[in-house]
N, C-alpha and C positions, 0 to 999 in steps of 0.2 A: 511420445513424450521422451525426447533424447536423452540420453544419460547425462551427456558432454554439460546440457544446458542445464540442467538441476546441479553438476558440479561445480561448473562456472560462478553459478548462483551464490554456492555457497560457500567458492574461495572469495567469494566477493564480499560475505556478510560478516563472514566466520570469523576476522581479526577484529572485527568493530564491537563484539559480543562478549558476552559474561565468558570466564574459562570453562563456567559450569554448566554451557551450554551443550546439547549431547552432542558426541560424536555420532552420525551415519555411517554404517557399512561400505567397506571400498571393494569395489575388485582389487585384488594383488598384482595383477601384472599392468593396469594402466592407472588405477588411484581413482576409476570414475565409480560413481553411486552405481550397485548393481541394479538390473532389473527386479522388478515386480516391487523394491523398495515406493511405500507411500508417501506423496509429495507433501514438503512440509507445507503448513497454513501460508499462504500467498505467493507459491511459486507458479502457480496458472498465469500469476500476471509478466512473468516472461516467456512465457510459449504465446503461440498462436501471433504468429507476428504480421502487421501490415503488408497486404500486397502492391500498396501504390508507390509508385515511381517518383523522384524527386522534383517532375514536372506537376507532380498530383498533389504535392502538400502544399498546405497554406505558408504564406510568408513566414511566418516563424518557425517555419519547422514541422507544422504540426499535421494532422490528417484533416481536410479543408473539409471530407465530406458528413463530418460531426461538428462542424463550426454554422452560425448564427453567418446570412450576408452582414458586409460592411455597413456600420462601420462599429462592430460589438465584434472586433478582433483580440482583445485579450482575455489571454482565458486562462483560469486557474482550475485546480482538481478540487474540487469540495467535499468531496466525502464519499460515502458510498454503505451497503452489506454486503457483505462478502457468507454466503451461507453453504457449507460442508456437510456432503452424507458422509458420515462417517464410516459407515456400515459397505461405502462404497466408493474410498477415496483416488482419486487418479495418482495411476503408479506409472515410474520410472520402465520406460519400454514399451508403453502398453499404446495402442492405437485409439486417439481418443478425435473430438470434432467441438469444433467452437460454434455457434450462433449468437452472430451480435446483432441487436438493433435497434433505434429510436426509441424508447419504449415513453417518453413523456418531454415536453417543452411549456416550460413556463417562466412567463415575464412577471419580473420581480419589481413593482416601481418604490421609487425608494424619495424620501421627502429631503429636499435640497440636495438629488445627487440626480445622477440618470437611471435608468431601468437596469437592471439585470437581466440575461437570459439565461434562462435554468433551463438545461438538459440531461436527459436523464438515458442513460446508456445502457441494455438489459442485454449479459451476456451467459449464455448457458452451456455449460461443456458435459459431456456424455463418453462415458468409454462403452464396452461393448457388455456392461452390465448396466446400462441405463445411466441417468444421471447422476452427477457426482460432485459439479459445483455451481451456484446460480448466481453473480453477484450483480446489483445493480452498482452503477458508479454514474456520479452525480459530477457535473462539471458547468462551471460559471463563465458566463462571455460577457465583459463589458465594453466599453467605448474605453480607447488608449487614456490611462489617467497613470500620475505619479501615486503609486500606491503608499498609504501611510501603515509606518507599522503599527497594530494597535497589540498595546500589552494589557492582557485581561490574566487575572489572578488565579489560581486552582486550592482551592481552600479546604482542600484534602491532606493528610499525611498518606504516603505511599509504603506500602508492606515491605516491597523491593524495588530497587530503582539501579538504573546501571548510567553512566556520562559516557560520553564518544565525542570525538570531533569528526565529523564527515569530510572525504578528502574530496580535492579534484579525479585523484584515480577513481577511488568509490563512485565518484558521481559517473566518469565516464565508464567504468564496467559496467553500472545497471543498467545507463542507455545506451549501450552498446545489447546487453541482453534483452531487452526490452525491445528494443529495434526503438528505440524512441529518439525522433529528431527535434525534439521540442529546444530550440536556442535557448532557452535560458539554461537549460543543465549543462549548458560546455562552452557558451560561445559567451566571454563575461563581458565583453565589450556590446555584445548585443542586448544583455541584461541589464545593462547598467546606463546604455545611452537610449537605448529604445523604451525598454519597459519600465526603467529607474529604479532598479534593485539595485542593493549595495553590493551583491555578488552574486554567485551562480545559486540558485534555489536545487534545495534538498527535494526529491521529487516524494510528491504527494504517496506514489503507491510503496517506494524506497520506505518512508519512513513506519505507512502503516505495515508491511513486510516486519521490518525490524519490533515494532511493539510487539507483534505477533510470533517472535523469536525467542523476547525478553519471556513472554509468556510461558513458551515451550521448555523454556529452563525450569520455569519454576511448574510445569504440569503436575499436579498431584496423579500420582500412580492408577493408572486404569481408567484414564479418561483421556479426554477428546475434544477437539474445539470442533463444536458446532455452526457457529456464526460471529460474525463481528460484524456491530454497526457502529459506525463512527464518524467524525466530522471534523474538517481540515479549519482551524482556525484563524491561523496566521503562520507566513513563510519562514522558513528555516535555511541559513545560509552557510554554504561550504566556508569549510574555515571557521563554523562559529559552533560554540560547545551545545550538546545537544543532550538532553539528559529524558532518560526512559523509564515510565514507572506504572506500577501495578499497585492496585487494592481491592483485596477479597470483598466481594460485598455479601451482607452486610457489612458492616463496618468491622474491622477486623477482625472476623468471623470468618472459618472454612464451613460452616453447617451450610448443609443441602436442604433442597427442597425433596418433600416426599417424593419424587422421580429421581433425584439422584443428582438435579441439573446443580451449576455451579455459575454464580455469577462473579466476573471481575473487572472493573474497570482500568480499562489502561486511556493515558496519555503521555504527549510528550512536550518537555518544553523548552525553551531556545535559552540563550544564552542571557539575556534578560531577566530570566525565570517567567518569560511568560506564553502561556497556554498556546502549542502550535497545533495540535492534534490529540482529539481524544476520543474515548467509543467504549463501549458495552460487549465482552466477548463471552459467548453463553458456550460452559464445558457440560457432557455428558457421559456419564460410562459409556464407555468403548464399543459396549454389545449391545447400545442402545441399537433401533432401529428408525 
């Protein structure tokens, strides 16, 4: 788990975020996160990077051999859990191993529209103390359509909330970290005449990363995110105002359950004010097991 790439990560997040966000430990003579430091909640999703060759992805960019054949070529990230042992979180330096694979495909038929293909992606990483993050990640393949935006309402108040504007830089450092070639996060002429977005799309795991930043601001003292499940509801676009919010659940309540667990709902929403991403992140004391 290189230092370099957990740093990278997090000159890339760190200007778009609350000031209140904590600072990480540097080394003094090069500025990088030192070893054995624990990786914050969603930084797995830039390690472990594709081995295929530029001859091996699909037309867009993307990795051909988790895509649906022709003609259910566009695809979006839909959501995913992303689940943390706490007790045994991947750290900076440490020799760790990814296993990805198919884990479910299911057709979605949909009334006056075409099918869906639902795939379901199960990835598990393990350092040399056993497992340490499992997350499934959910991804949609349809037939080439003008996507509409749909704006659905969040009829919540948020305890804390933070606005950002996502740049072009932001977008091209995460997929640059990322290793990710997917054309619509950099290529806007490809976004905008092939797939028919208005602009380069916010990436799906980009934005849940940052909810899960927002969160780390506000960690109440001696806890721990356990899991986040959550679900991508509509596109967020560079250049468009983005805004990130939290609520203690119950409803404005920090009370725990008799184990200690903590529940919060984070989403996020576009410049519209409407609902792009939201999910369930479950905290525990620290020394939980």
């Amino acid at each position: 788990m290189d230092s370099r790439q957990a740093t990278l990560l997090d000159q890339t997040i760190r200007p778009h975020l609350p000031l209140e966000y904590p600072e990480y430990p540097r080394k003094s003579e090069l500025g990088w996160i030192p070893e054995n430091a624990a990786m914050v909640p969603g930084a797995h999703l830039v390690y472990f990077p594709s081995h295929e060759t530029e001859l091996q992805l699909s037309p867009d960019g993307y990795h051909a051999d988790e895509a649906p054949p022709d003609p259910f070529c566009q695809r979006v990230w839909a959501g995913g859990l992303i689940k943390l042992n706490t007790a045994n979180p991947l750290r900076v330096s440490s020799l760790s191993s990814q296993t990805k694979y198919v884990s479910n495909v299911t057709i979605k038929e949909r009334m006056g529209a075409d099918p869906l293909i639902l795939v379901q992606l199960a990835l598990e990483m393990d350092n040399q103390h056993g497992r340490s993050v499992t997350e499934y990640r959910n991804l949609a393949y349809m037939k080439p359509v003008e996507l509409k935006r749909k704006i659905v309402r969040h009829n919540r108040d948020p305890d804390f909330s933070h606005v950002l504007t996502p740049t072009e830089i932001m977008l091209f450092r995460y997929s640059a970290l990322s290793w990710n070639s997917h054309r619509i996060h950099y290529d806007a002429l490809y976004a905008q005449n092939v797939e028919h977005h208005p602009g380069l799309l916010v990436h799906g795991p980009l934005t849940c990363t940052l909810l899960l930043q927002l969160l780390q601001t506000h960690m109440p003292a001696g806890m721990g995110l356990q899991s986040f499940d959550y679900r991508a509801v509509s596109p967020m676009y560079c250049q468009q105002k983005v805004t990130l919010n939290g609520r203690w659940m119950p409803d404005h309540s920090r009370s725990k359950t008799t184990d200690g667990t903590l529940l919060c709902e984070l989403w996020a929403t576009n410049n519209n004010g409407g609902l792009a991403m939201k999910g369930v992140a479950t905290i525990v004391p620290l020394n939980a097991v």
